[in-house]
N, C-alpha and C positions, 0 to 999 in steps of 0.2 A: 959577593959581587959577581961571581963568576958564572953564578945562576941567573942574574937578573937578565943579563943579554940573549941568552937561549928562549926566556921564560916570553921575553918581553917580543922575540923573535916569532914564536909559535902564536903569540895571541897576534899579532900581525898577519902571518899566513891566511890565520883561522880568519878572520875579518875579510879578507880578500878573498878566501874559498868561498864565503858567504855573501857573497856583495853579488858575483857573478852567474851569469844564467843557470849554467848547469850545477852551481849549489843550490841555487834557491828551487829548480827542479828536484832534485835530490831529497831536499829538504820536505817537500810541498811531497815526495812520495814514503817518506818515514812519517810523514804525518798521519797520513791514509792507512797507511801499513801496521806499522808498529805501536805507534800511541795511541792510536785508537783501537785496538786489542787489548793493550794495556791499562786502558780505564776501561774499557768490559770486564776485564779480570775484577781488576778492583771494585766496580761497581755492584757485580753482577756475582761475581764470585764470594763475596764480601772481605776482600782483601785486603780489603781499603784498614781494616783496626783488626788489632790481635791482643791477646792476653798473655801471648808466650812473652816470656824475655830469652836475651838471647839472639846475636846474629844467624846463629847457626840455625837453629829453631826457627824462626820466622823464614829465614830463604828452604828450608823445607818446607814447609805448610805453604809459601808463595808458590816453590816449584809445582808440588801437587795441585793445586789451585788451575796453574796456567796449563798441567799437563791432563786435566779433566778437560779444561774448554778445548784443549788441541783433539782432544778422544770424541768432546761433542763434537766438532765440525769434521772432523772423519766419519761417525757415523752419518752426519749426514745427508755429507756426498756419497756414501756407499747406500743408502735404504731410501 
């Protein structure tokens, strides 16, 4: 019981951080930003299905994945 009040405390915050302008600014800019790289990865990388097992294995072959597109779009801003 000593959890529930914290727990129930935070999911409150969070609703209120969310309800208010500069969340939903915020928010409307992780969309733009990070999710949408996110499904390029996966789409485009095909990141989306793997055959490894294994957390370890997968968030390797994910890193690699994300850190090719990071190398494409270096290259090309730079050429």
């Amino acid at each position: 019981m000593n959890q529930a009040k914290p727990l129930q405390q935070a999911v409150l915050n969070n609703r209120q951080r969310t309800s208010r302008a500069k969340g939903k600014d915020l928010q409307r800019q992780r969309s733009e930003k990070v999710e949408r790289s996110f499904a390029h990865v996966c789409e485009t990388g095909r990141a989306r299905r793997t055959w490894l097992r294994g957390i370890e294995k997968i968030n390797k072959r994910y890193q690699i994945v994300a850190a090719a597109r990071n190398l494409g779009l270096l290259m090309l801003k730079a050429f």
